[in-house]
C-alpha positions in Angstrom: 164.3 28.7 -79.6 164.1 32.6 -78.8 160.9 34.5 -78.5 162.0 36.2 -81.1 162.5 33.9 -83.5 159.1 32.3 -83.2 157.6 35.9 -83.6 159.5 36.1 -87.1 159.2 33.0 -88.4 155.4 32.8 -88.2 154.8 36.7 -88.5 153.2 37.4 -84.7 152.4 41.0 -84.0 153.4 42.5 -81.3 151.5 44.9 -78.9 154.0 45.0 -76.6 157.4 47.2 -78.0 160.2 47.5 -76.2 159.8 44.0 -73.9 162.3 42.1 -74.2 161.7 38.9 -76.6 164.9 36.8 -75.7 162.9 34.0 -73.6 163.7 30.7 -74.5 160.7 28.9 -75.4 160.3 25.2 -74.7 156.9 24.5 -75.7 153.8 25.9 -76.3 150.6 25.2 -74.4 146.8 26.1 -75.8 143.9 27.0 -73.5 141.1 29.3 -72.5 141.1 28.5 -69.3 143.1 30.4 -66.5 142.7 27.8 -63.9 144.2 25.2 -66.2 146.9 27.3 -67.7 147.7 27.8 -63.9 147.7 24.3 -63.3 149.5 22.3 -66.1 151.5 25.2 -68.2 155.3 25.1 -67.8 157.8 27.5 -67.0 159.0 29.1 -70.7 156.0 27.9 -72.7 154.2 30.3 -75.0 150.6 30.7 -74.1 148.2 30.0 -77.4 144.4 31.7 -76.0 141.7 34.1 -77.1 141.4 35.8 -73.9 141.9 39.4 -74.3 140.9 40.5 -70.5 144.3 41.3 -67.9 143.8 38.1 -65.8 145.8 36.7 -68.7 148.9 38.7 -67.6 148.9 37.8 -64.3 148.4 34.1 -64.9 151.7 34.3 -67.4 153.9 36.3 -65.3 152.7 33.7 -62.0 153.6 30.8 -64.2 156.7 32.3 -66.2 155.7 32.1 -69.5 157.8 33.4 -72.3 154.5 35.3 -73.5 151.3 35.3 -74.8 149.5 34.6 -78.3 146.0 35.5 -79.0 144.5 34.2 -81.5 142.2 34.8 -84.5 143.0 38.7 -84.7 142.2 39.4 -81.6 143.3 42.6 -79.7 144.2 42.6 -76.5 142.0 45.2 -74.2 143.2 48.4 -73.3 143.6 47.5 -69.8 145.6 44.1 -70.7 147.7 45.8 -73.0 148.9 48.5 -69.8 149.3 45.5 -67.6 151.5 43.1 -70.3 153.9 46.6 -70.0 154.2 47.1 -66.6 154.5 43.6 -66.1 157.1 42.9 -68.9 154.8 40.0 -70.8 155.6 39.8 -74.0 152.0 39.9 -76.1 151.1 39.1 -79.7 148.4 38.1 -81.8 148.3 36.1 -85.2 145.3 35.4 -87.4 145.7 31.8 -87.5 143.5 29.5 -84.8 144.6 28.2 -81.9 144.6 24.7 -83.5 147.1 26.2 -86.3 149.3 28.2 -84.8 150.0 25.0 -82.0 150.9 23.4 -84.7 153.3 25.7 -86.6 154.8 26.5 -82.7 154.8 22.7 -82.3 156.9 22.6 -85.1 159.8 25.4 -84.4 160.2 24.4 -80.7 160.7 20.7 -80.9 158.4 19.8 -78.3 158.6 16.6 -79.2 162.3 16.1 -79.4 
């Protein structure tokens, strides 16, 4: 499934305009943690976190995700949102937890198929 459908079928906001949103994603993966996102996240997987800080970029664009969810309204910091541009990560936000919005992306992707 596209980036962009994802985005419209669970109403994502995006920060990032004008990035491309025609990844294919395979999966989603949920987590705080940099050092586990850098260890077990997949190429194409969307990234579910409530980091807001520009490590997260970097950690996407090492592991080739297809972009980045924050979650619970969250915003992503000034410096973040600079670094997702230059850097071409697509970055949204929903108001839905982590544990909801797995599911619903659990749910459009297959990941279980």
């Amino acid at each position: 499934m596209k980036l962009k459908e994802i985005i419209d079928k669970l109403g994502l906001k995006v920060f990032t305009p004008g990035i491309s949103l025609d990844a294919d994603v395979t999966a989603g993966y949920s987590s705080d943690l940099l050092s586990d996102v850098m260890a077990n996240s997949k190429k194409g997987q969307i990234w579910i976190t409530l980091q807001i800080h520009q490590n997260i970029i970097a950690v996407a664009k090492l592991k080739e995700l297809a972009g980045i969810v924050l979650v619970n309204g969250r915003k992503p910091e000034e410096a973040t949102l600079e670094k997702a541009k230059e850097e071409q990560v697509p970055l949204m936000s929903t108001t839905d937890t982590t544990f909801n919005i797995s599911g619903k992306i659990y749910q459009l992707t297959g990941a279980d198929k």
